[in-house]
N, C-alpha and C positions, 0 to 999 in steps of 0.2 A: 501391367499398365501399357496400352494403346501411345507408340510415340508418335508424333508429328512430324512431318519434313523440317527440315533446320528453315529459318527466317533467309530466304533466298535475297533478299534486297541488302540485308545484311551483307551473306557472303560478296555478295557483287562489288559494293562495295569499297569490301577489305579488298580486293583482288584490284579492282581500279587503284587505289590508295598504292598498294603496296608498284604497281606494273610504273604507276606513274612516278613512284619514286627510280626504279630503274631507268628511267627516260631522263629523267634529269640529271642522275648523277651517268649518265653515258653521256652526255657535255660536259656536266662543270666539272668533270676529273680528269678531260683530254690530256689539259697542261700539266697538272700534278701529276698526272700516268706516264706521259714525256719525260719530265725533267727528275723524273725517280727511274723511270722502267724506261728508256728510249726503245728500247725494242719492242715497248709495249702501249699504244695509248691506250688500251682499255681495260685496263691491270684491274684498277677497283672497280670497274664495272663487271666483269668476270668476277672479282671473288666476291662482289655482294651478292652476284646471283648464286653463286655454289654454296657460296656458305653462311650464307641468310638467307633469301627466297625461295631458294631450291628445298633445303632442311623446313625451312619453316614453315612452307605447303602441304608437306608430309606430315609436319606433326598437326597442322591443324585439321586433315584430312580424318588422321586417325583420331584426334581427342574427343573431334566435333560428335564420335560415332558413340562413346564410351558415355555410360552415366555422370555425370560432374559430383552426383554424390557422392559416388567415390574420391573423390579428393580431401574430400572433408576427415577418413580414416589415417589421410600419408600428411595431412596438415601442417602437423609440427615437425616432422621429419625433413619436410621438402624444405620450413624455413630453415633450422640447424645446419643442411646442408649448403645452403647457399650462405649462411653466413657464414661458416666454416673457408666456404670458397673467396671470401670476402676481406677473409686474413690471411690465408694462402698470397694475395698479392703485397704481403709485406715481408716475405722472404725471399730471400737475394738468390737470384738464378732461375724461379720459377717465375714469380712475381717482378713487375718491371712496368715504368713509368714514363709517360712524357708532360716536356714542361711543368715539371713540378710535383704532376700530379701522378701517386701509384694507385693503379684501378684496374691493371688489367695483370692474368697472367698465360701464360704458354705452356701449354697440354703439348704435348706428340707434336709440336710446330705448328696446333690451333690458337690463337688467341681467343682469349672468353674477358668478359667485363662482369664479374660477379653484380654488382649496383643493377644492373640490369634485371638481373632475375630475381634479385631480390623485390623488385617491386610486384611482380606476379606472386611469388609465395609467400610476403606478408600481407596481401591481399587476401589469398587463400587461408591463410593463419588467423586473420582478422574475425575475418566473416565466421569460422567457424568456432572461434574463440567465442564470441557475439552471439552468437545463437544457442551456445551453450549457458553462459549468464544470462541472457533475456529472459530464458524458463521462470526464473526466479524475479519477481518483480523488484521484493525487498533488497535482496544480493547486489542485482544491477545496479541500485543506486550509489552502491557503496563502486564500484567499478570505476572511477576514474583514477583512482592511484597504481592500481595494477596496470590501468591503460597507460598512463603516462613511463612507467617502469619500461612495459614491454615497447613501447616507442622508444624510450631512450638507449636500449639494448640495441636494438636498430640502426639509432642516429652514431654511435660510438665510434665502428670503423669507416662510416661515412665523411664521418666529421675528421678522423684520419687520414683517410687519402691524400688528398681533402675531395670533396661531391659534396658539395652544399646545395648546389642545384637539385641533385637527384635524390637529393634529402629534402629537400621543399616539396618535390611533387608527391613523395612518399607520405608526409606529416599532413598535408591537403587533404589526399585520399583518404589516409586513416580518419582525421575530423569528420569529415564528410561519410566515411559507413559510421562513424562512432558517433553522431547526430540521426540518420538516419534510422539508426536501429532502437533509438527511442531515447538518447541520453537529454538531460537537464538544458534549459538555453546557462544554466550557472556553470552548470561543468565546461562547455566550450567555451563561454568568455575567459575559463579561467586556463584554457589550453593554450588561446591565442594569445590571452599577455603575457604566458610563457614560454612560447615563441617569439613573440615581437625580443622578449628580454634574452632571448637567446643567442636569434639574431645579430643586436647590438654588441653582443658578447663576443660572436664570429667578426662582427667588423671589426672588432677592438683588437683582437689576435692575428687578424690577417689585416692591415691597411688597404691592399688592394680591392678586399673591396667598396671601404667607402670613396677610395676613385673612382670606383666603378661608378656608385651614387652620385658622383661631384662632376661626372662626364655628361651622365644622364642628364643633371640639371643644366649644365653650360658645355652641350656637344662643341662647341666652336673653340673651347680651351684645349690648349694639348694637340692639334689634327693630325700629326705624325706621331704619336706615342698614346697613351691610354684613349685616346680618343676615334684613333684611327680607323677601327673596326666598324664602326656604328656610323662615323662618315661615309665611310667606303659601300656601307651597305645601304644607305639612305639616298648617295648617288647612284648605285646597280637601279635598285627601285624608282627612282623618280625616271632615270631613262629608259626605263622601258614602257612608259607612256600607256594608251590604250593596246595596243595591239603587242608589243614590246619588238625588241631589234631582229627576233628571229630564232629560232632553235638552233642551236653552234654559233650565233655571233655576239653571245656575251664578251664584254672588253673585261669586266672586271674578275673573271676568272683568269686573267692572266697575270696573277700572281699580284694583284692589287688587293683584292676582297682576303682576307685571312680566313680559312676553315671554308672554303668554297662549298666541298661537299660534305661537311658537318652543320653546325649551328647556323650557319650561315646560304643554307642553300636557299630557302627561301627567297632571301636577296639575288640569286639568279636566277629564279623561277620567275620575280617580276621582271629583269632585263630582259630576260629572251622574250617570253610569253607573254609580259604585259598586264595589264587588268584583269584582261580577259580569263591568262589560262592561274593567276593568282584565284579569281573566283571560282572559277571549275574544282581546286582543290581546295577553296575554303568551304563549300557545297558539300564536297566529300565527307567534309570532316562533320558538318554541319547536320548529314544525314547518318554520320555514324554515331553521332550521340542522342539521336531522338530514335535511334531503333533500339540501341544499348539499353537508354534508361526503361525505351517499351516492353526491352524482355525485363528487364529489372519488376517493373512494376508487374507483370503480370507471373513473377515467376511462382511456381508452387509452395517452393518453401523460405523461410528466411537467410538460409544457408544461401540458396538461390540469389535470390536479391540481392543481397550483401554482396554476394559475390559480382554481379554482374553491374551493379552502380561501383564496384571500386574499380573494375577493369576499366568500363567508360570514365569514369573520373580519373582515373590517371593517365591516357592516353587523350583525353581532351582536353585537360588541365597541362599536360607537358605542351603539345600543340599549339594551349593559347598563350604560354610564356616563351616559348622560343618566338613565334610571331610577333607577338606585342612586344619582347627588346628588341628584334631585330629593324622593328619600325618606329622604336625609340616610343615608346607607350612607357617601359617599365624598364632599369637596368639593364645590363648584358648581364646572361649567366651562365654560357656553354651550355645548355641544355639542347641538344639535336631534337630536329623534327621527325613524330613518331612515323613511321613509315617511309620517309623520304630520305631524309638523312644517311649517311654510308656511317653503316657500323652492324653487323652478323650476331651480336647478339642483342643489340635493340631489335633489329625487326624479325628474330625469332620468338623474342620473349612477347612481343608484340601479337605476333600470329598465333601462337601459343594463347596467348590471353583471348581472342578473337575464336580458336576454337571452342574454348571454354563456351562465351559466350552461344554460341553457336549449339551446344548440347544445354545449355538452359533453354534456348530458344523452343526446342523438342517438345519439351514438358511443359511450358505455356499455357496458363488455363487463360478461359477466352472470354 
């Protein structure tokens, strides 16, 4: 088979997306790099580039080159392994937590964020799961109890840590290939009010987060305690006006905004940058999901598709929930923004899913 060059506007891009998030977080971590590393203000700008952007270029260099139907044989492999990797962070020594929350562990004095990778190989697991049952018309129908099983194998050590965030964007995605690939409009009403009821379930075990819900409604309750964060970042945003204060003259990086360069960067993206450079990355994101879903739609096989509508729907889906709390649209949920945000295995597993893409793009019939 005759391949095609990779979707060149695609890569471009990813490559803008990903460059631009290094430019943002080389300001909003000056202070956090200061008052951690004094001898260092560019501590997390350094190690996201070495050990996210740097890695992550390489593997999408090489994956984009490689057939993607090959993935479809390591499927199940790839998830077992990353959920394996997923309880590994609940043992004392390896595994290790902040604020609360256990998600991450330490290799040879690398950090990894298992949750992360998991949303790329249950994607990959999905997809080919899905194309395996569609063969069968009758079979398929009967498929929503196994789908619902193999999700909730999933949700288990998520709901552990706790990552209920990165368990939303995961259940979205899965919906959205498990609709896509031909399921019932019955089946998905009956997935979503067993999530809605899920949900309710998580806020009834964790209180924090129907504060979280109780803030969203009445931001002005609470401004120094649960409320704080969603102030802090509604002030970053509103002063940075059209043009915004400047690149390096964010105020609210100084130890006002909380998670500056996580969940929260965004809200320094509108103080420095402004309207302006908020739209330039909303553009970004805007033209990564109409070229995503275009390899989707055009891909050769269903495998293909599946695959390449779950990668765009989970990197656009996390994008529009970290935005919309951070602009007070919907809750706060700690969920980082894909590419921008400081974190070495979000934007490797990112780039990684982007070369995926990138090898369907190949095989694109026209």
């Amino acid at each position: 088979m005759k391949l095609k060059n990779i979707d060149k506007s695609l890569f471009i891009t990813v490559i803008a997306l990903s460059v631009f998030g290094l430019i943002i977080i080389s300001s909003a971590s000056v202070v956090m790099s200061y008052n951690k590393f004094g001898y260092n203000n560019h501590y997390y700008l350094l190690h996201q580039f070495l050990y996210g952007f740097l890695p992550g270029i390489i593997l999408l260099y090489l994956i984009q080159k490689i057939d993607y139907k090959i993935l479809k044989n390591y499927a199940p492999l790839f998830l077992v392994a990353t959920l394996i990797l997923s309880l590994i962070v609940f043992i004392p020594g390896v595994g290790y937590g902040l604020k609360g929350a256990n998600r991450w562990i330490d290799i040879a004095g690398i950090s990894l964020q298992p949750s992360e990778f998991i949303k790329l190989t249950f994607v990959i697991y999905l997809a080919a799961w899905l194309e395996n049952n569609k063969k069968d018309k009758e079979k398929f129908s009967k498929l929503l109890i196994p789908f619902i099983i193999i999700t909730s194998v999933i949700a288990l050590p998520l709901i552990l840590q706790p990552d209920v965030g990165t368990l939303s964007i995961i259940i979205l995605t899965a919906v959205i290939m498990y609709f896509m690939s031909g399921a019932r409009i019955s089946h998905i009403l009956i997935i979503v009010s067993g999530g809605i009821m899920g949900l309710l379930f998580l806020i009834k075990v964790a209180p924090y987060r129907m504060n979280r819900f109780i803030v969203f409604l009445h931001p002005e309750l609470d401004p120094l305690g649960i409320g704080y964060q969603i102030n802090q970042a509604l002030l970053a945003i509103g002063s940075g006006g059209f043009l915004g204060l400047g690149f390096g003259r964010s105020r609210q990086k100084f130890n006002y905004l909380p998670e500056p360069i996580g969940d929260s960067i965004f809200a320094v993206t509108g103080e420095e940058l402004g309207f302006v450079g908020l739209f330039i990355l909303l553009t970004l994101f805007l033209i990564f999901a109409l070229k995503g879903y275009k390899i989707a739609s055009k891909a050769p096989d269903d495998f293909g598709k599946l695959v390449a509508i779950g990668i765009t729907s989970w990197i656009i889906f996390q994008a529009f929930v970290n935005i919309a709390a951070i602009i007070s649209l919907i809750p706060l949920t700690g969920i980082p923004l894909p590419f921008i945000s400081y974190g070495g295995s979000a934007l490797i597993t990112s780039l990684v899913g982007c070369g995926i893409l990138l090898s369907i793009s190949r095989q694109t019939t026209k």
